[in-house]
Steps between C-alpha positions, in 0.01 A plus 500: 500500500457174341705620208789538730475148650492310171822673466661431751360143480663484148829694627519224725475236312707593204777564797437137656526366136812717395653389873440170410634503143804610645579248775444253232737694280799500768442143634830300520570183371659341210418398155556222275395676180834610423482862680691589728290505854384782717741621729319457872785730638568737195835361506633273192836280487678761281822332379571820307535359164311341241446109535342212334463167542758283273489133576202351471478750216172759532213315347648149497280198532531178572816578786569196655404456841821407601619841457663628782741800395337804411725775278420923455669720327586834588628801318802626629697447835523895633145430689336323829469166378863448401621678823265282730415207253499272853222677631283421229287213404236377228147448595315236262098560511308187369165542363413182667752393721600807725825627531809425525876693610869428338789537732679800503665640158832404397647671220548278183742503172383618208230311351573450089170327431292714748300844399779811453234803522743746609820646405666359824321184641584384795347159635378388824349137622322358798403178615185294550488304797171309339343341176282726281144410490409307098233711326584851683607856429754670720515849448854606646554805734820642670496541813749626824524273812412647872287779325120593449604626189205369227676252230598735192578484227325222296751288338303341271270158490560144409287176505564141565 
């Protein structure tokens, strides 16, 4: 008889630990370590292509913080972001300084001294309405106005 309380004592607790592992596990939220965050809704801004961050260039330092235009690059037009490039924005996550929204996409020319990843690049830019924070990392997301949609992909990183 005591045999069979100890365990159930110990199925018990290895369920209440397992149970817990797993809330932690599916938590929401974002991250600044350059991963893209946990979707709260299971639901990610897919703009059906690949995409990268272009100007400030991935990795950059020392961005001044009087940036205020903020360039991707996409492969391809025959996808969601180039049929509804209006509807998206950029999300900018500081380390330190919180975050921070361009205006919506616009499409942009070809950029000659930008990154050309793919085989057909096609450029987009938003705006900043604000001054970047000195001494920060922004790790840049894409993101779709009016939606619950979790920012994906991950663009890329720079720092001023």
């Amino acid at each position: 008889m005591r045999s069979a309380f100890l365990s159930r004592a110990l199925a018990t607790r290895v369920i209440t630990v397992a149970a817990l592992l797993a809330a932690a596990a599916c938590s929401g939220g974002s991250s600044s370590s350059g991963t893209s965050p946990v979707p709260t809704n299971g639901v990610y801004c897919d703009p059906g292509t690949t995409v990268q961050l272009a100007r400030p260039f991935p990795g950059q330092t020392g961005v001044s913080t009087g940036t205020n235009s903020i360039e991707i690059v996409a492969s391809g037009n025959n996808n969601t972001l180039y049929q509804s490039y209006t509807s998206f924005d950029i999300i900018l996550q500081g380390h330190f300084s919180g975050r921070f929204s361009t205006n919506a996409l616009n499409l942009a020319p070809s950029d000659p001294s930008a990154p050309h990843p793919y085989s057909s690049d096609y450029y987009y830019t938003g705006t900043l309405s604000q001054s970047l924070a000195a001494g920060d990392t922004y790790d840049a997301y894409l993101n779709i106005f009016n939606s619950s949609c979790t920012q994906l992909p991950y663009l890329g990183s720079f720092s001023t």
